[in-house]
LUMLUMDREN-2810 file (N, C-alpha, C; in Angstrom, 1 decimal):
<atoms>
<atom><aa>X</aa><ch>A</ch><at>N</at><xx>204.7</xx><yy>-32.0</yy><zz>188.6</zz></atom>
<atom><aa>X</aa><ch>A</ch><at>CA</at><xx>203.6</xx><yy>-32.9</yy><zz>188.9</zz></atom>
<atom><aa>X</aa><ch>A</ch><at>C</at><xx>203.3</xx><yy>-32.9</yy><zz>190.4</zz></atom>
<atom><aa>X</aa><ch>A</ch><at>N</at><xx>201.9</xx><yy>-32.7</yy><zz>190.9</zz></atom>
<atom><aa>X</aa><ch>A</ch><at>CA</at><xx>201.5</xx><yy>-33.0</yy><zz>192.1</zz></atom>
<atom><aa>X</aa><ch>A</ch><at>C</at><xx>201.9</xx><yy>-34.4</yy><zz>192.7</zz></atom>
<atom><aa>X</aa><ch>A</ch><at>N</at><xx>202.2</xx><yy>-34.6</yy><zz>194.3</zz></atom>
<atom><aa>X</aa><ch>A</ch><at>CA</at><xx>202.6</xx><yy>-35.1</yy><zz>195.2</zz></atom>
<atom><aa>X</aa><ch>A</ch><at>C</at><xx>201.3</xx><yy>-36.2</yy><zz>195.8</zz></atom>
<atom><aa>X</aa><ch>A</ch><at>N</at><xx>201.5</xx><yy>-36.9</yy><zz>195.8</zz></atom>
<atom><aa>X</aa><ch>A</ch><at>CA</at><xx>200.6</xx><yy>-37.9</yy><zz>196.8</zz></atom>
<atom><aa>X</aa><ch>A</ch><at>C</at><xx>201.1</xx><yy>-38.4</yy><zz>197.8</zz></atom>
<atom><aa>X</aa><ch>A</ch><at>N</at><xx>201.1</xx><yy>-38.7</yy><zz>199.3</zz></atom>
<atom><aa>X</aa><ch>A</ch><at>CA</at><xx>201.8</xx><yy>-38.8</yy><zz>200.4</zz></atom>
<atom><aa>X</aa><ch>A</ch><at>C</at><xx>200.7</xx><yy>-39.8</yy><zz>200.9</zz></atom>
<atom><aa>X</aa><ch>A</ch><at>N</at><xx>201.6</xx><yy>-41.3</yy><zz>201.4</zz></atom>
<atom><aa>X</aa><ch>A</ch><at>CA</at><xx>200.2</xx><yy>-41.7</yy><zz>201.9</zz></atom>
<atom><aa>X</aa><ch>A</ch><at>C</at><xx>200.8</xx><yy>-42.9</yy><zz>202.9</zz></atom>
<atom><aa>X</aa><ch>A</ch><at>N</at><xx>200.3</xx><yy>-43.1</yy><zz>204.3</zz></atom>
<atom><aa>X</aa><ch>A</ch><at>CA</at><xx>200.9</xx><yy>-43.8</yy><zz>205.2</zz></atom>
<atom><aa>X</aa><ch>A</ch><at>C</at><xx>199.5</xx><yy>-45.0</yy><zz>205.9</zz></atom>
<atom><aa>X</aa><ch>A</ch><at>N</at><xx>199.7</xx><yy>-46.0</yy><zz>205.6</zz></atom>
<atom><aa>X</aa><ch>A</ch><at>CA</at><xx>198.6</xx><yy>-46.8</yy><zz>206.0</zz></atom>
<atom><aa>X</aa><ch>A</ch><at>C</at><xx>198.9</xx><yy>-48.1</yy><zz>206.1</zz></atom>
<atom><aa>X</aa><ch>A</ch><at>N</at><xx>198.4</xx><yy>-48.8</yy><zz>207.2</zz></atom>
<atom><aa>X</aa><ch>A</ch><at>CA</at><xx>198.5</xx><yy>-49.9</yy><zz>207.9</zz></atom>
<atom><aa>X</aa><ch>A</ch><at>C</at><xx>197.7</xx><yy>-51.0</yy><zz>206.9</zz></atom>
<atom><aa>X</aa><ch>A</ch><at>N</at><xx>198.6</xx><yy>-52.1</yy><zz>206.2</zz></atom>
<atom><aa>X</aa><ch>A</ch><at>CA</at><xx>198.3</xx><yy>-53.1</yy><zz>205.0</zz></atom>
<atom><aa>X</aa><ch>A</ch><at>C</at><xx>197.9</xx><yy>-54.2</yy><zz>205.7</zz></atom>
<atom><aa>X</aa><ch>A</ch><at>N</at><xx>198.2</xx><yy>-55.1</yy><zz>204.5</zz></atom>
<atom><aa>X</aa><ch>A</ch><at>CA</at><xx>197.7</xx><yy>-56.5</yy><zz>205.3</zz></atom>
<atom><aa>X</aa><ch>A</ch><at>C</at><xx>199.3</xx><yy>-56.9</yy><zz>205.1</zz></atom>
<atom><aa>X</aa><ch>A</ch><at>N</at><xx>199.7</xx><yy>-57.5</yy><zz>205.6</zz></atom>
<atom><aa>X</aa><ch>A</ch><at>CA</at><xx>200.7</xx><yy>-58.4</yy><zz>205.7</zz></atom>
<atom><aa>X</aa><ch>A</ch><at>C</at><xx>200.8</xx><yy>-59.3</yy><zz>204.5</zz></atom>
<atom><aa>X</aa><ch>A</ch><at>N</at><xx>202.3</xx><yy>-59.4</yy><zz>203.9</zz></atom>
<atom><aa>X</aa><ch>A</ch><at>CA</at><xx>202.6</xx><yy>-60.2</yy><zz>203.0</zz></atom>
<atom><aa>X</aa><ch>A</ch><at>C</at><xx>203.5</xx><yy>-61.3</yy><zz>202.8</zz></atom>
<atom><aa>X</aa><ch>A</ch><at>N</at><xx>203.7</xx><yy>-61.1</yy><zz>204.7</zz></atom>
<atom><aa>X</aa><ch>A</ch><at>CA</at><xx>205.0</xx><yy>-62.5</yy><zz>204.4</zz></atom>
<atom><aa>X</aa><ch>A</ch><at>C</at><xx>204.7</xx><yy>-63.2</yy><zz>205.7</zz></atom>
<atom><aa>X</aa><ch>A</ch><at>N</at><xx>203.5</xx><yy>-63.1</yy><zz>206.6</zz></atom>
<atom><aa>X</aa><ch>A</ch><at>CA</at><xx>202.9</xx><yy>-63.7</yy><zz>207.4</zz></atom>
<atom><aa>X</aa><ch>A</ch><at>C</at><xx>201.6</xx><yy>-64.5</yy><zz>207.5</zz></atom>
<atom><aa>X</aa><ch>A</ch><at>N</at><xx>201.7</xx><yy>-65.4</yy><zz>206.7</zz></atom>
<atom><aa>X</aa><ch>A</ch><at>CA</at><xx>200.5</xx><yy>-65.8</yy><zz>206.8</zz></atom>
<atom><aa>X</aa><ch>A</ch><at>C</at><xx>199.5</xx><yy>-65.8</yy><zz>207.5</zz></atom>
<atom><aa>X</aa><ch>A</ch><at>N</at><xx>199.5</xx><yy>-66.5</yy><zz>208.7</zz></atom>
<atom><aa>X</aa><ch>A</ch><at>CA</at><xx>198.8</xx><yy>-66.6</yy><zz>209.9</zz></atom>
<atom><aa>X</aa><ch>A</ch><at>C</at><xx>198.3</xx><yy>-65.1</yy><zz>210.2</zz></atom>
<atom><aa>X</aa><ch>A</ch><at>N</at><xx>199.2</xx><yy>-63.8</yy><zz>210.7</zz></atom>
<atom><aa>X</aa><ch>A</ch><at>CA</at><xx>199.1</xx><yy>-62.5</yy><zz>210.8</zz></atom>
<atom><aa>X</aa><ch>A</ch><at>C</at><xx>198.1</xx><yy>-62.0</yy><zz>209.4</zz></atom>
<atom><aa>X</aa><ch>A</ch><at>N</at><xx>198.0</xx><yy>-62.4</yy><zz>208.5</zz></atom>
<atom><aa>X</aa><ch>A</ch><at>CA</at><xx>197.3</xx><yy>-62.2</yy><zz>207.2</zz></atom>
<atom><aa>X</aa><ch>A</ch><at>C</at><xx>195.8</xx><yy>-62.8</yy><zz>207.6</zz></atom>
<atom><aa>X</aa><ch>A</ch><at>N</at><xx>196.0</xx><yy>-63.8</yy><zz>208.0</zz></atom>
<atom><aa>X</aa><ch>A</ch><at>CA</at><xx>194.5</xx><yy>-64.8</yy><zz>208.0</zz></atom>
<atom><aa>X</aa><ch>A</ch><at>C</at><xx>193.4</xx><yy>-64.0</yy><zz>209.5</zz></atom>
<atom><aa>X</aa><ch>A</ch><at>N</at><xx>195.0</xx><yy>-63.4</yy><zz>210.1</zz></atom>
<atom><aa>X</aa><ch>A</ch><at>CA</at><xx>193.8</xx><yy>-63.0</yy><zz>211.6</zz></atom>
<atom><aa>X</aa><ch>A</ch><at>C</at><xx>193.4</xx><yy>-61.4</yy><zz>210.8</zz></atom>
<atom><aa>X</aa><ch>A</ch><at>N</at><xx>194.1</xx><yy>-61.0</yy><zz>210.2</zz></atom>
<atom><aa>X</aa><ch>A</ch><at>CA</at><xx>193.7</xx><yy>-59.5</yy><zz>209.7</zz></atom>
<atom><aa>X</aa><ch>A</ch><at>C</at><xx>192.5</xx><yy>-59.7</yy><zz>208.8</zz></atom>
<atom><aa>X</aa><ch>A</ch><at>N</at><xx>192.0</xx><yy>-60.9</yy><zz>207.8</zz></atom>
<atom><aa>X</aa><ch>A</ch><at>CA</at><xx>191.1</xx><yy>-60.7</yy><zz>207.0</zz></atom>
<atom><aa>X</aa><ch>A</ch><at>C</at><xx>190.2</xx><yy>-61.1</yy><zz>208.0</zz></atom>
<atom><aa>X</aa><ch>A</ch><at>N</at><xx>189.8</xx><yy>-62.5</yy><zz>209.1</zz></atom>
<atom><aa>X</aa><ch>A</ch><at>CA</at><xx>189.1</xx><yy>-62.5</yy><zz>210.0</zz></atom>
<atom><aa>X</aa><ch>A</ch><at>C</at><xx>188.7</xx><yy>-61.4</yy><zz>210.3</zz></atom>
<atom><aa>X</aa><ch>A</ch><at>N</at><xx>189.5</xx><yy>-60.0</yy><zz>211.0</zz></atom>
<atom><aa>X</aa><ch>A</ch><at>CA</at><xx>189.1</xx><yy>-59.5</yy><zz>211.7</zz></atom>
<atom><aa>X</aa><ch>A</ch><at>C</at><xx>188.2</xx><yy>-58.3</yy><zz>211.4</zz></atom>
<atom><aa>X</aa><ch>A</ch><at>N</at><xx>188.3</xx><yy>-58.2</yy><zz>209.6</zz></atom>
<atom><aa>X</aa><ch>A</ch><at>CA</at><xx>188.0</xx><yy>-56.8</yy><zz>209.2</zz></atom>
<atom><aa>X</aa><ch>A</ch><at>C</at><xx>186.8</xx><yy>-56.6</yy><zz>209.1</zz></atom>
<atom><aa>X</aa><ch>A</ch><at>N</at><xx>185.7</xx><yy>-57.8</yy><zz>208.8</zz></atom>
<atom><aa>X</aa><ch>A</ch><at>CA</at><xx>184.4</xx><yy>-57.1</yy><zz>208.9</zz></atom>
<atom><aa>X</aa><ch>A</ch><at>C</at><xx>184.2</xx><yy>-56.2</yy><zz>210.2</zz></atom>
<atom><aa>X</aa><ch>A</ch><at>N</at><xx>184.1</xx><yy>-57.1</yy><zz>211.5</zz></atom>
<atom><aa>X</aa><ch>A</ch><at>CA</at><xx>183.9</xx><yy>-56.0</yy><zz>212.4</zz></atom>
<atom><aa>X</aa><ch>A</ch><at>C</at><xx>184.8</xx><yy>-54.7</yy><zz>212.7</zz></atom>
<atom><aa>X</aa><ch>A</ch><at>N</at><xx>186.1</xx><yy>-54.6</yy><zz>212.2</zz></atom>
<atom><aa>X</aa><ch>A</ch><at>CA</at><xx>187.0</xx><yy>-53.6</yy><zz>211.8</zz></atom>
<atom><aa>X</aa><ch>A</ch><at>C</at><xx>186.4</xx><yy>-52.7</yy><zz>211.3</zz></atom>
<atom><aa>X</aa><ch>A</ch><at>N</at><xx>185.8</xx><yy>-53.0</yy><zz>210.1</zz></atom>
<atom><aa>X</aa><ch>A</ch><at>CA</at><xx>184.9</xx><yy>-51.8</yy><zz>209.2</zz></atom>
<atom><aa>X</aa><ch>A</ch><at>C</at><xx>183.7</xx><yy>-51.0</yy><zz>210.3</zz></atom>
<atom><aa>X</aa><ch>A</ch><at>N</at><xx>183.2</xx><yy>-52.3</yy><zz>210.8</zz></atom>
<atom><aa>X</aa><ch>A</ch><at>CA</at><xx>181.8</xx><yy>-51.6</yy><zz>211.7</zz></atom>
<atom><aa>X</aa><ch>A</ch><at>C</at><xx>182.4</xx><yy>-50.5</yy><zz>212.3</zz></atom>
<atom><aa>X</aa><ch>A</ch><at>N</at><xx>183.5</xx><yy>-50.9</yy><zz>213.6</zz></atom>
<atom><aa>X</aa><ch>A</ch><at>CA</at><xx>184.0</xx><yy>-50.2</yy><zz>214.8</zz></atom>
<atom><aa>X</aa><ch>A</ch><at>C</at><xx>184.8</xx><yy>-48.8</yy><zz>214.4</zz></atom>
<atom><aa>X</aa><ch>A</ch><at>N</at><xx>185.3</xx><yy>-49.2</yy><zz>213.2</zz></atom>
<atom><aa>X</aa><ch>A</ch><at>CA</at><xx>186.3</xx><yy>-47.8</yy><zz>212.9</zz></atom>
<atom><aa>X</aa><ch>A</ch><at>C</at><xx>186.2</xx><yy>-47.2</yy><zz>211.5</zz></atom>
<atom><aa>X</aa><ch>A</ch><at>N</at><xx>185.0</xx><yy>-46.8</yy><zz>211.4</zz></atom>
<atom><aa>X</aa><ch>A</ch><at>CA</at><xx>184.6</xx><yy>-46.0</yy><zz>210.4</zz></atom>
<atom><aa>X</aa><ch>A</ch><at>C</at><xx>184.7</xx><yy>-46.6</yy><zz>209.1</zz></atom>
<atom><aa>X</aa><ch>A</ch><at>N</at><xx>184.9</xx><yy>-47.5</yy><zz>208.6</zz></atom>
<atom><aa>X</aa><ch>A</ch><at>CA</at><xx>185.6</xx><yy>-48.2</yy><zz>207.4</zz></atom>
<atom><aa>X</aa><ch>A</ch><at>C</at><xx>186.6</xx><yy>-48.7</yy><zz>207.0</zz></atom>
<atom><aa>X</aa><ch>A</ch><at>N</at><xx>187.3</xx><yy>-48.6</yy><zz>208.3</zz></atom>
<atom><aa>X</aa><ch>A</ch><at>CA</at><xx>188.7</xx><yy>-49.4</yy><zz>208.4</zz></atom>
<atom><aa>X</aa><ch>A</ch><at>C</at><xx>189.0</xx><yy>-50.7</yy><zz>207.9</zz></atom>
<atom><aa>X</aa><ch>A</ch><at>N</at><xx>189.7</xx><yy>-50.9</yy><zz>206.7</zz></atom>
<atom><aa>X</aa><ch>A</ch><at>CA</at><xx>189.8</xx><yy>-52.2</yy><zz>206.5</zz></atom>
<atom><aa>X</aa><ch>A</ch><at>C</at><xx>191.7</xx><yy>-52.9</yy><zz>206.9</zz></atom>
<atom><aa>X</aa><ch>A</ch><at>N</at><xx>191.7</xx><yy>-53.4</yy><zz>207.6</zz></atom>
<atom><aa>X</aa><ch>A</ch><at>CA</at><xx>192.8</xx><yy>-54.3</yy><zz>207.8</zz></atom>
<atom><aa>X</aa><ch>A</ch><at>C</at><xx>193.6</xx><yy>-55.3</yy><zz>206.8</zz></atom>
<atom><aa>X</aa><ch>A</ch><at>N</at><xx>192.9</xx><yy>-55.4</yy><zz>205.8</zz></atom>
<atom><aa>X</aa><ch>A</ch><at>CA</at><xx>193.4</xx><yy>-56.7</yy><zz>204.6</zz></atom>
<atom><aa>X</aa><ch>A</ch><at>C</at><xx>193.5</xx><yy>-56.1</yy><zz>203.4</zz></atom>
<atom><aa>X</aa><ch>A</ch><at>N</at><xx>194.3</xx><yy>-54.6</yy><zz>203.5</zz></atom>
<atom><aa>X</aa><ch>A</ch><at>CA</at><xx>193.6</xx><yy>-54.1</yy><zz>201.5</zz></atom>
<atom><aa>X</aa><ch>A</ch><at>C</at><xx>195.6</xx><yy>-54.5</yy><zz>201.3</zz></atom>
<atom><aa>X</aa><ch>A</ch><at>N</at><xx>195.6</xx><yy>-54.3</yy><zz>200.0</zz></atom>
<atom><aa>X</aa><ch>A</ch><at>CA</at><xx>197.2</xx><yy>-54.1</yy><zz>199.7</zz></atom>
<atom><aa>X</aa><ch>A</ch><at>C</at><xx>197.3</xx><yy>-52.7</yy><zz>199.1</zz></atom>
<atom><aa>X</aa><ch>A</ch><at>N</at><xx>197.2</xx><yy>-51.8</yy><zz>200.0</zz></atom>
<atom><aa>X</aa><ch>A</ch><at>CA</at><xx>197.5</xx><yy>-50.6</yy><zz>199.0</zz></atom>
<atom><aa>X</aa><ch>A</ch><at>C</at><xx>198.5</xx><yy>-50.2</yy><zz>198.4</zz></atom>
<atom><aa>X</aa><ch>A</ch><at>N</at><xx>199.5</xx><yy>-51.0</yy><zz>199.1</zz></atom>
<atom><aa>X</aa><ch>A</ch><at>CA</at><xx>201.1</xx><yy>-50.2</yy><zz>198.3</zz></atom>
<atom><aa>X</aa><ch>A</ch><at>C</at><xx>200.8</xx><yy>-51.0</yy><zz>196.5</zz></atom>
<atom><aa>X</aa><ch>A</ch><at>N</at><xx>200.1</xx><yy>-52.2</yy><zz>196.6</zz></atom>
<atom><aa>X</aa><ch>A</ch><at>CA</at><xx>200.2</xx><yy>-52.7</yy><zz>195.0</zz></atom>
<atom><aa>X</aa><ch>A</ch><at>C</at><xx>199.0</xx><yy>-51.8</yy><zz>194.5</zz></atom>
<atom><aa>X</aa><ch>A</ch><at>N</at><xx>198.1</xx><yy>-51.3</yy><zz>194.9</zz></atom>
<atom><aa>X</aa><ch>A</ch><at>CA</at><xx>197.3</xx><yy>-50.7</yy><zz>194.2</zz></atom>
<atom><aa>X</aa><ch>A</ch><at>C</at><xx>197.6</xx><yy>-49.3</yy><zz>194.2</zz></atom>
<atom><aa>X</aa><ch>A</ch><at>N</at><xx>198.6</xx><yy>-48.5</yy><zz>194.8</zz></atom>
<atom><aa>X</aa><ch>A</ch><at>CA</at><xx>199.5</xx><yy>-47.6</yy><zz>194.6</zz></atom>
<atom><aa>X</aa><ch>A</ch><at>C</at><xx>200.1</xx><yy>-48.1</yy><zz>193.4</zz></atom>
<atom><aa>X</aa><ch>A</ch><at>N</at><xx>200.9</xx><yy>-49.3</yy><zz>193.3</zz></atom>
<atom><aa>X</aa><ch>A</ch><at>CA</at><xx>201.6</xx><yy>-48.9</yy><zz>192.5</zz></atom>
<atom><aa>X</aa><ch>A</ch><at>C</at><xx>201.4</xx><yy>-49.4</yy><zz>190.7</zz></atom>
<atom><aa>X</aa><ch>A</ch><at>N</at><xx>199.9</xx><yy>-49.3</yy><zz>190.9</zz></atom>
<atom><aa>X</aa><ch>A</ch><at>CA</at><xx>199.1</xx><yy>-49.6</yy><zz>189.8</zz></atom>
<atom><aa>X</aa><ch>A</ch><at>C</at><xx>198.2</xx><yy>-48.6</yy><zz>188.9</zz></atom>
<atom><aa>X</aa><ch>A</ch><at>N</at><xx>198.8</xx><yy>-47.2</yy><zz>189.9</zz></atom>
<atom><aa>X</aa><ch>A</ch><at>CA</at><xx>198.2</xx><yy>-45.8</yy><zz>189.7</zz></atom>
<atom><aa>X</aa><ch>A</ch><at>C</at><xx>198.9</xx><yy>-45.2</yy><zz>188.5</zz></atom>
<atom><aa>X</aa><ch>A</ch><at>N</at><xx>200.0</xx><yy>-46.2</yy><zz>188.6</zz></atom>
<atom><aa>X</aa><ch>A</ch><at>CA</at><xx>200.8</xx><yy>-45.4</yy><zz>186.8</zz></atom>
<atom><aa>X</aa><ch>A</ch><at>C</at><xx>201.2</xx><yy>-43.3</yy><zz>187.6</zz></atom>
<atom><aa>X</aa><ch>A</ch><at>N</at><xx>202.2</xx><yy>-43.7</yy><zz>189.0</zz></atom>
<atom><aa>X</aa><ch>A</ch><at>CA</at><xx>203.0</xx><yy>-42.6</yy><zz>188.6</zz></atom>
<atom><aa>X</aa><ch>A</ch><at>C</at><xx>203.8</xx><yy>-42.4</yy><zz>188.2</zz></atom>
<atom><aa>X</aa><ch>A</ch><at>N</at><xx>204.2</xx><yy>-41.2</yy><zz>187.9</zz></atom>
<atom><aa>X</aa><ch>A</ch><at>CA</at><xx>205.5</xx><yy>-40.8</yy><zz>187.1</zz></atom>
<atom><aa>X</aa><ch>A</ch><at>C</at><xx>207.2</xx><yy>-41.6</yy><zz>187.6</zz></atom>
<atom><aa>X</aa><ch>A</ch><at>N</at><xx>206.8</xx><yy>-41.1</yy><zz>189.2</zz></atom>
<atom><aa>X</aa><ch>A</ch><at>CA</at><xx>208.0</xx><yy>-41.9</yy><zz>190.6</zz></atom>
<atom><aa>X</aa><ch>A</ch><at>C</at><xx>207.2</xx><yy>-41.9</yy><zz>191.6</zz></atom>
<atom><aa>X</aa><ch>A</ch><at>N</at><xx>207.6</xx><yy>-43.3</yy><zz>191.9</zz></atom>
<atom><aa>X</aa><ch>A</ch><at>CA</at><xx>207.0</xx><yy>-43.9</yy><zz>193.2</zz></atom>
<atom><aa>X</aa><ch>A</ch><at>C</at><xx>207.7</xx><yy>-44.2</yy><zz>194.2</zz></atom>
<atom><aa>X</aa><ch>A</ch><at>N</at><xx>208.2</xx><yy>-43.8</yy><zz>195.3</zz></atom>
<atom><aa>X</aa><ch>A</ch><at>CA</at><xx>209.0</xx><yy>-44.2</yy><zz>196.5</zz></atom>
<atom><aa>X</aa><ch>A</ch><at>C</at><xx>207.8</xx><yy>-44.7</yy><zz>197.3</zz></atom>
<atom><aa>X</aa><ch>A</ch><at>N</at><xx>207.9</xx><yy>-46.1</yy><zz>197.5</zz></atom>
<atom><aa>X</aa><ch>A</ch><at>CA</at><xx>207.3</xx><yy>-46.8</yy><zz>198.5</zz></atom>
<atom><aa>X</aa><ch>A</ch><at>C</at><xx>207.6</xx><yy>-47.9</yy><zz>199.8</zz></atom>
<atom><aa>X</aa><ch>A</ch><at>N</at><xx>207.4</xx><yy>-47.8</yy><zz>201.0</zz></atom>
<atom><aa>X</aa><ch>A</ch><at>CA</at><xx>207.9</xx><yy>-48.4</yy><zz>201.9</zz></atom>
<atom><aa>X</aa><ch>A</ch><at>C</at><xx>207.2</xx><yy>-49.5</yy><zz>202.6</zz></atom>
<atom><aa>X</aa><ch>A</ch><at>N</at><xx>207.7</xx><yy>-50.4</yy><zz>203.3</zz></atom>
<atom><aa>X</aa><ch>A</ch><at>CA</at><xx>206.8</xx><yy>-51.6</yy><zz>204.0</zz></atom>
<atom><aa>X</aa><ch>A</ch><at>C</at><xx>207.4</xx><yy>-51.6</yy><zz>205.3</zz></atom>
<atom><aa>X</aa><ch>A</ch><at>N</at><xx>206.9</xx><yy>-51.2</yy><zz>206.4</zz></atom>
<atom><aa>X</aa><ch>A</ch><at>CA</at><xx>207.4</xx><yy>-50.9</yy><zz>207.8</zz></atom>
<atom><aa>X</aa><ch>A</ch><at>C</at><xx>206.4</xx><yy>-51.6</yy><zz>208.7</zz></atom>
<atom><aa>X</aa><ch>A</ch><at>N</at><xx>207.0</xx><yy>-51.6</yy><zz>209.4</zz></atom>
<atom><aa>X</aa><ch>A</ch><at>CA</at><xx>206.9</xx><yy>-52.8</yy><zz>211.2</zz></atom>
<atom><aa>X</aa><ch>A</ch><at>C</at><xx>206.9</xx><yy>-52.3</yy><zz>211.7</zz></atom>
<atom><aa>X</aa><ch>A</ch><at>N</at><xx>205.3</xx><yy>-51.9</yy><zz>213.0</zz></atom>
<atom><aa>X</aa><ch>A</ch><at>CA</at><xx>205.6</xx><yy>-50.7</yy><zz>214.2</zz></atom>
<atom><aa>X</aa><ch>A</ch><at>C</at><xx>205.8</xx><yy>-51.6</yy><zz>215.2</zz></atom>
<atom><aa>X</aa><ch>A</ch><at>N</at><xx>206.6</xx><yy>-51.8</yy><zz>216.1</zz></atom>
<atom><aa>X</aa><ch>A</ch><at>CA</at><xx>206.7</xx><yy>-52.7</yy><zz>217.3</zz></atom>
<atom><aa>X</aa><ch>A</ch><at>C</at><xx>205.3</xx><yy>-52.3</yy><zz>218.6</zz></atom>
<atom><aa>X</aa><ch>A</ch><at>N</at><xx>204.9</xx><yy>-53.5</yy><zz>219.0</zz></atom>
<atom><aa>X</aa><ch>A</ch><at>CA</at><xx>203.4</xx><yy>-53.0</yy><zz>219.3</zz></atom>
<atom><aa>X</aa><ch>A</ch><at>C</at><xx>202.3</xx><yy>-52.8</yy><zz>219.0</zz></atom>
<atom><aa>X</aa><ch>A</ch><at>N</at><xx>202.2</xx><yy>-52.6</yy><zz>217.4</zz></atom>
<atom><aa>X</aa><ch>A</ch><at>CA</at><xx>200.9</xx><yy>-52.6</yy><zz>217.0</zz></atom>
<atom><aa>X</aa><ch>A</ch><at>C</at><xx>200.2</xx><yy>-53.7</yy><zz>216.4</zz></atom>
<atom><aa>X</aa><ch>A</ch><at>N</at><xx>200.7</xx><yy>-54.8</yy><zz>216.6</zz></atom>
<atom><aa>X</aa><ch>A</ch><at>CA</at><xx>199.4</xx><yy>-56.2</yy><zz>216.7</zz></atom>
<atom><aa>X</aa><ch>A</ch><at>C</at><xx>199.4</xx><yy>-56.3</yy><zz>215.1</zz></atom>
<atom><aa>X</aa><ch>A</ch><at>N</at><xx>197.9</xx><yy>-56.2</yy><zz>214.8</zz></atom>
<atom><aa>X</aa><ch>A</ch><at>CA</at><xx>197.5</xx><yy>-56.2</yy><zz>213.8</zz></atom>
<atom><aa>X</aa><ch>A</ch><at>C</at><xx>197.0</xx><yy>-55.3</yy><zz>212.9</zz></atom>
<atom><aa>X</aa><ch>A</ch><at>N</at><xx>197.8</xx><yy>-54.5</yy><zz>213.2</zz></atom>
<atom><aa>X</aa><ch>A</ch><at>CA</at><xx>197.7</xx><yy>-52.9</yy><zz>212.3</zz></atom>
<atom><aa>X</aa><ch>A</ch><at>C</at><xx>199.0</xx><yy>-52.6</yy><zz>211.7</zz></atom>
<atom><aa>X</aa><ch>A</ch><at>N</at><xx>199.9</xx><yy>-54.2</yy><zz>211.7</zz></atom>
<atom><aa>X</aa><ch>A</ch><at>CA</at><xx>201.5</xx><yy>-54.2</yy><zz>211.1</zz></atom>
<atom><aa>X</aa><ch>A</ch><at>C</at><xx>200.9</xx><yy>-54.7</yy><zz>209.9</zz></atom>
<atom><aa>X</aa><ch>A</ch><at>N</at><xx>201.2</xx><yy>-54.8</yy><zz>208.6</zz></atom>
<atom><aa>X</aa><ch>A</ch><at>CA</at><xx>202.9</xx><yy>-53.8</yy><zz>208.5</zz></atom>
<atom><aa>X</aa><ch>A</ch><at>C</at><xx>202.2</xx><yy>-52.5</yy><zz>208.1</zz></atom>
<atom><aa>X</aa><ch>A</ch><at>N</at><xx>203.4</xx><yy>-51.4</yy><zz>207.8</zz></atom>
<atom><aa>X</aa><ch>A</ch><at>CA</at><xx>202.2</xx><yy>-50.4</yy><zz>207.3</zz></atom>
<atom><aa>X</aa><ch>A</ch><at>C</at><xx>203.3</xx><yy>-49.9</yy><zz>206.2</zz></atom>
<atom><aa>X</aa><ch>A</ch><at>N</at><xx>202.5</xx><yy>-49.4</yy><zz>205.1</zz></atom>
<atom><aa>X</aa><ch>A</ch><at>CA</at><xx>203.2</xx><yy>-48.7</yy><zz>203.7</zz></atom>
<atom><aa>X</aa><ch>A</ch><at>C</at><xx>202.7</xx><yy>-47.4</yy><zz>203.9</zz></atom>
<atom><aa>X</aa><ch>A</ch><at>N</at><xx>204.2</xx><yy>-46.8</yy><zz>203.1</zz></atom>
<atom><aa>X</aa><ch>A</ch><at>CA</at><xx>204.2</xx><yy>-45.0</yy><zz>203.4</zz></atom>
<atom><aa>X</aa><ch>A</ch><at>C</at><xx>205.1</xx><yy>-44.8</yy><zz>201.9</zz></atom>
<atom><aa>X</aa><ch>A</ch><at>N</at><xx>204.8</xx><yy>-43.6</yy><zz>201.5</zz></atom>
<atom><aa>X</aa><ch>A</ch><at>CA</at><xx>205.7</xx><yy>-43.1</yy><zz>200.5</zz></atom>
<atom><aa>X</aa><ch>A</ch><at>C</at><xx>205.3</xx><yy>-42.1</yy><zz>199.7</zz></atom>
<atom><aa>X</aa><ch>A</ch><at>N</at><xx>205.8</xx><yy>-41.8</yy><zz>198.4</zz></atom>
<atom><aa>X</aa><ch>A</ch><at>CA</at><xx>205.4</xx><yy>-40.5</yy><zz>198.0</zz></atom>
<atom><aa>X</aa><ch>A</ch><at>C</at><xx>205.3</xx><yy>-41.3</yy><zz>196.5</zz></atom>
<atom><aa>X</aa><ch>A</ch><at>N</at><xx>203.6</xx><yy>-40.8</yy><zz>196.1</zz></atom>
<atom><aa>X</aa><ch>A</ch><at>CA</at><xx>203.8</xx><yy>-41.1</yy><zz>194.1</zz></atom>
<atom><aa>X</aa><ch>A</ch><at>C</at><xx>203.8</xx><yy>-39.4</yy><zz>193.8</zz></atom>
<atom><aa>X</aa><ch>A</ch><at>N</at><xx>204.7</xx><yy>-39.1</yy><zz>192.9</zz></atom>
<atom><aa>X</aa><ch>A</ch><at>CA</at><xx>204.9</xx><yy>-38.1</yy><zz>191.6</zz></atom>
<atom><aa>X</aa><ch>A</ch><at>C</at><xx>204.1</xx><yy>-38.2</yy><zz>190.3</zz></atom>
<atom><aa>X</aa><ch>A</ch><at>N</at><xx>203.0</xx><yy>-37.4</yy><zz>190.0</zz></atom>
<atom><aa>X</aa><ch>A</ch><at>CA</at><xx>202.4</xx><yy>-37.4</yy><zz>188.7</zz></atom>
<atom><aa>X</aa><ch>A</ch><at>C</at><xx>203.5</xx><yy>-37.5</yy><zz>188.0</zz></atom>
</atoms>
């Protein structure tokens, strides 16, 4: 089965406050940076894709504000 590899900055799930300034901030997010949205949950909509194996991660870059946390990992057809 083909590989999906995918590394992107989520919304936060155990920060509220950090969560409330990320959905604040996305409309103009979207404008500035091509469609960048700051508030999606992609690792749950990853893991709603029905792959075969899913290795998925939830990581903290020190430094990057409101572009934490971010999810990375690999789905297997």
């Amino acid at each position: 089965g083909g590989k999906f590899l995918w590394w992107e900055h989520v919304l936060s799930e155990d920060d509220p406050a950090l969560a409330q300034r990320q959905r604040d901030l996305t409309p103009s997010q979207v404008r500035r940076a091509d469609g960048c949205h700051l508030d999606r949950r992609t690792g749950e909509t990853i893991k709603a894709a029905g792959f075969a194996k899913l290795e998925l991660q939830y990581l903290s870059l020190q430094s990057f504000g409101f572009l934490n946390p971010t999810c990375a990992g690999i789905g297997t057809a």
